[in-house]
C-alpha positions as CSV (number, residue, x, y, z in Angstrom):
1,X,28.7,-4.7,13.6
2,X,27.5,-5.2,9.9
3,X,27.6,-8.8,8.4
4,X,28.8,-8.2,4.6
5,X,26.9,-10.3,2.2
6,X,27.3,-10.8,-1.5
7,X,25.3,-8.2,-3.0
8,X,24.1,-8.1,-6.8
9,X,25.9,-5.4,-8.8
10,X,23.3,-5.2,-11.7
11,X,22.3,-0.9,-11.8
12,X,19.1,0.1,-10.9
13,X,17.2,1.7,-13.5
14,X,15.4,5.1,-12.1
15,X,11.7,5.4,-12.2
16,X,11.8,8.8,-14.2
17,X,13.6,6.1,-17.4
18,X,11.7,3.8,-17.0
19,X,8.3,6.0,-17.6
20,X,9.9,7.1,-20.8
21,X,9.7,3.8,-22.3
22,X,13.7,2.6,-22.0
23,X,14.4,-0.9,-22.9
24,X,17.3,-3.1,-21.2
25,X,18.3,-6.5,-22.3
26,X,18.5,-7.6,-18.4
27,X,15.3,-7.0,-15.9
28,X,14.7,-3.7,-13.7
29,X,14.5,-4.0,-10.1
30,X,10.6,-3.7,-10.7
31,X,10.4,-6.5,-13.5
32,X,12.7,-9.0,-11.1
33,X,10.1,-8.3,-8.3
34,X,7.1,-9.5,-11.0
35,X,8.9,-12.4,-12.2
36,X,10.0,-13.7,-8.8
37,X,6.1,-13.4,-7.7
38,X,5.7,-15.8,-11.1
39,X,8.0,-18.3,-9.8
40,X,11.5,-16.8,-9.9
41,X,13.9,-14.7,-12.2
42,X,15.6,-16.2,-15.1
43,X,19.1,-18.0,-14.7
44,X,20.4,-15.5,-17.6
45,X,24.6,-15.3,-16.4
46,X,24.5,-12.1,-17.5
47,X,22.3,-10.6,-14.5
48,X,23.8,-11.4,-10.8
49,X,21.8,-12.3,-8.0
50,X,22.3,-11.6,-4.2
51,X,23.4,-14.3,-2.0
52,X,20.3,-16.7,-1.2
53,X,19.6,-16.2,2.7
54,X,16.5,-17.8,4.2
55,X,13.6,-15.5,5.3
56,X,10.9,-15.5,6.0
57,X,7.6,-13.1,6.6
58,X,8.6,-10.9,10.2
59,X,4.8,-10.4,10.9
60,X,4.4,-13.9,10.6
61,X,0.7,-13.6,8.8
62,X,1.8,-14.3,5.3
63,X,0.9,-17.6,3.3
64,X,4.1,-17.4,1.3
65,X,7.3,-17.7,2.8
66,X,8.8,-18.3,-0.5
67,X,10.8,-15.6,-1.3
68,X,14.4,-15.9,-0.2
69,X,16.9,-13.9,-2.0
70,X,17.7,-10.6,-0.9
71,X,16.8,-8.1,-3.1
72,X,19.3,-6.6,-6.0
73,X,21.6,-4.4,-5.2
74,X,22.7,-0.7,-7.4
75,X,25.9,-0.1,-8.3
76,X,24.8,3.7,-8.3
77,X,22.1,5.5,-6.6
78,X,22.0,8.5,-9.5
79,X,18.7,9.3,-10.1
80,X,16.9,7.1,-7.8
81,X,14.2,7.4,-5.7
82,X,14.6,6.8,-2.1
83,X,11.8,6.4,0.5
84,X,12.5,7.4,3.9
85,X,10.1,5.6,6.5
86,X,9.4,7.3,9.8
87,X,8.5,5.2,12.7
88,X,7.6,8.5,14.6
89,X,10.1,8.5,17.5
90,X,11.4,12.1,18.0
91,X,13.9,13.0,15.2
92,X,13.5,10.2,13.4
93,X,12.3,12.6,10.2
94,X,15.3,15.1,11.3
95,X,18.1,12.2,10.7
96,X,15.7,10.7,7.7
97,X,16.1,13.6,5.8
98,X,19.9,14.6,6.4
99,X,20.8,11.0,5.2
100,X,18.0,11.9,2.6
101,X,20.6,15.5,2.1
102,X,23.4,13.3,1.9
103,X,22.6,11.2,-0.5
104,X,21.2,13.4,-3.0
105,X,23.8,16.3,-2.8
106,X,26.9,14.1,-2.7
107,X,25.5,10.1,-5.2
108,X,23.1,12.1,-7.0
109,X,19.9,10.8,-5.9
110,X,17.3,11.7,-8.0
111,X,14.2,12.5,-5.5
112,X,13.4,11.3,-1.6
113,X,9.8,10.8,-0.6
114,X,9.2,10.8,3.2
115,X,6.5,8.5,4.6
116,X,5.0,8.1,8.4
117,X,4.1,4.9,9.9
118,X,1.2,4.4,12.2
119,X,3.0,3.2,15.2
120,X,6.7,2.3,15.8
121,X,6.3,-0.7,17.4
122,X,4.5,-2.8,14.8
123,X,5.4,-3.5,11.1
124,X,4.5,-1.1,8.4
125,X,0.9,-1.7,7.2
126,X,0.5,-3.3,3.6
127,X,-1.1,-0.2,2.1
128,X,1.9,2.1,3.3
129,X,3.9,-1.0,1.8
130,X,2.7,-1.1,-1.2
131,X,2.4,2.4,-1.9
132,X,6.1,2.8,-0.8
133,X,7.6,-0.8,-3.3
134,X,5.3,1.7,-6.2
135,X,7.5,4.6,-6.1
136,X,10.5,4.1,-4.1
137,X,13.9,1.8,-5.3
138,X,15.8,1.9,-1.7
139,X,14.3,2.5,1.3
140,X,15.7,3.9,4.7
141,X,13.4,3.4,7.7
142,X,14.4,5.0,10.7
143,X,14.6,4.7,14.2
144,X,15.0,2.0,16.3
145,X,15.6,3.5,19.9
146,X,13.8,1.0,22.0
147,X,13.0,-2.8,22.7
148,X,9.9,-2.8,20.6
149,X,10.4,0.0,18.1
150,X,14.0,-1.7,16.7
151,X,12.2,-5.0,16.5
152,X,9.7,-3.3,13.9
153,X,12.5,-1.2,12.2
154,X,13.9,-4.0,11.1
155,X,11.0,-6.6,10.6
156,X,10.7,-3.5,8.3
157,X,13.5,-4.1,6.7
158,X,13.1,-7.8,6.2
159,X,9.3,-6.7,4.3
160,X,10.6,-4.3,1.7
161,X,14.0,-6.8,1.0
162,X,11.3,-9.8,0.7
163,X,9.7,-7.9,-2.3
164,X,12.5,-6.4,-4.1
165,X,13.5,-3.3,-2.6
166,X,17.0,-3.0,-0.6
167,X,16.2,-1.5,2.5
168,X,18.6,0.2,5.4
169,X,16.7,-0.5,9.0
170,X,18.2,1.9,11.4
171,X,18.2,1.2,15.5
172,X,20.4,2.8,18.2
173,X,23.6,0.7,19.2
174,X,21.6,0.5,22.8
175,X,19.4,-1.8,21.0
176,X,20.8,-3.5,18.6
177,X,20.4,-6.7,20.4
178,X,16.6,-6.1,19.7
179,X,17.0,-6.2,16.0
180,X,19.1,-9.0,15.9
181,X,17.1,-10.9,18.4
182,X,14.2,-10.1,15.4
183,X,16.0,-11.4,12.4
184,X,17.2,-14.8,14.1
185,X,13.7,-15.5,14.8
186,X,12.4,-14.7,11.2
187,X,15.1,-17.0,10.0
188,X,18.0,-14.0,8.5
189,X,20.3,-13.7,11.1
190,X,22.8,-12.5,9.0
191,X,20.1,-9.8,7.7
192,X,22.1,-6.2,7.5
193,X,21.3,-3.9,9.3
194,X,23.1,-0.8,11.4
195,X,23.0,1.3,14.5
196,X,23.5,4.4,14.9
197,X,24.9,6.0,18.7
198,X,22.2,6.4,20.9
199,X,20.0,8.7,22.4
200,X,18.8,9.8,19.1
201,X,15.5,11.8,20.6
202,X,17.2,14.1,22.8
203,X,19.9,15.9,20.0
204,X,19.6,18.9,18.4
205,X,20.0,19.8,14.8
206,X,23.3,20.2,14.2
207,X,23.9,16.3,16.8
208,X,21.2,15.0,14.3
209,X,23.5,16.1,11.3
210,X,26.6,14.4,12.9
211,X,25.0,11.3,13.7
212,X,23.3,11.1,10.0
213,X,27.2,11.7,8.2
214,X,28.6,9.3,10.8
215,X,26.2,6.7,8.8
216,X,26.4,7.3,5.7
217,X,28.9,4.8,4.8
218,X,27.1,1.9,6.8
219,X,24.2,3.0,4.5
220,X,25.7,2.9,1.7
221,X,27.4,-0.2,2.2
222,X,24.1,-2.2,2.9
223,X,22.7,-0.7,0.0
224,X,25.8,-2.2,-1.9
225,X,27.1,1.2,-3.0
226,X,30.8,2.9,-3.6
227,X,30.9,5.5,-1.0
C-alpha cells in the first residue's frame, strides 16, 4: 500500500551532539529547515535531497505554500529523538509507545517524547508544532481509525514533513481511503503514509504489541531506514 519515494540518505545528527557544539561540513536536519525558510538549501553534491513532490499546507491557512521537498531522510535512527503524537483515540498512546519500545531497544533510539493533541479530528495546533519540530527529529503520530481522525493524522504528517521533520502518519486499513483522499487534495498524493489492521480501540495489551511489531518495518521504511 506504501508508494516508495527517493529518500535523502544524509544521517541525522542527534540533538544531545549537537548541544555539545559538533561541527559537520554538510547541514543538520535543523540548519536545512533554517536555510530552506531563507530561500532554500545549498546545491552542495555532497548532501542529497529527497525527491521534490508538490505540497502544499493541509490546513489550508498558511501564506506560504512554498516548501516542496520532503524532508531528509536518516540513514540511522541511533540516538535520535523521536516524538510520538497522540490524537487521543483509545490506544493510540499504548501502540505509540511500543513502536516507541521498538525502536529504541532494537535501532538505538536515543530518547521518545510523547505529546497529546487537542482533538483528533483537526490538525495539530502550531504551538504543539513548534514545540514538537524544537526537540523531536522523526515523528510518529498515531491513530487514524475514522473518516475524520485519518484525515488529520495525516494532514499531520504533511505539517511536520513541510518543515523538516520526517514524519510516519498512522490510520487503520478501514480508512486508509480517508488519508489518501487528504493528500490528493493538498496536492501529495504520493505522500507515504501506512495503515495498520483495524479496530485499533478495542485490543488489549499484548493485540496492541502485535499490531505495533507488525509495523515496524512500514515505519521504518517511510522514515528511510535499514530495518
Amino acid at each position: 500500500m506504501l508508494t516508495t519515494l527517493s529518500p535523502a540518505r544524509e544521517a541525522f545528527v542527534p540533538l544531545s551532539i549537537l548541544r555539545n557544539g559538533a561541527r559537520r561540513a554538510t547541514p543538520t536536519v535543523r540548519q536545512f529547515r533554517c536555510m530552506r525558510a531563507e530561500g532554500g538549501p545549498p546545491t552542495d553534491e555532497g548532501m542529497l535531497m529527497a525527491t521534490l513532490e508538490p505540497m502544499l499546507d493541509p490546513t489550508g491557512v498558511a501564506d506560504d505554500t512554498s516548501a516542496t521537498t520532503l524532508s531528509p531522510r536518516p540513514v540511522s535512527l541511533e540516538g535520535l529523538t523521536v516524538g510520538l503524537l497522540d490524537n487521543t483515540k483509545p490506544n493510540a498512546t499504548l501502540l505509540l509507545n511500543a513502536l516507541g519500545d521498538l525502536l529504541t531497544t532494537r535501532y538505538g533510539v536515543g530518547a521518545t517524547k510523547l505529546y497529546t493533541k487537542d482533538y483528533f479530528g483537526t490538525p495539530v495546533k502550531q504551538e504543539l508544532l513548534d514545540e514538537i519540530v524544537r526537540d523531536c527529529d522523526v515523528v510518529v503520530t498515531a491513530v487514524g481509525d475514522c473518516g475524520s481522525c485519518s484525515a488529520a493524522t495525516v494532514a499531520d504528517g504533511l505539517l511536520f514533513e513541510r518543515v523538516g521533520v520526517p514524519t510516519v502518519s498512522i490510520t487503520s486499513d478501514s480508512f486508509f481511503a480517508s488519508g489518501r483522499a487528504m493528500a490528493s487534495v493538498q496536492g501529495f498524493p504520493d505522500f507515504q503514509f501506512m495503515a495498520v489492521p483495524h479496530p485499533v480501540a478495542s485490543l488489549n495489551n499484548d493485540e496492541i504489541r502485535e499490531r505495533a511489531e507488525a509495523a515496524l518495518p512500514q515505519v521504518l521504511s517511510i522514515l528511510g531506514v535499514e530495518a
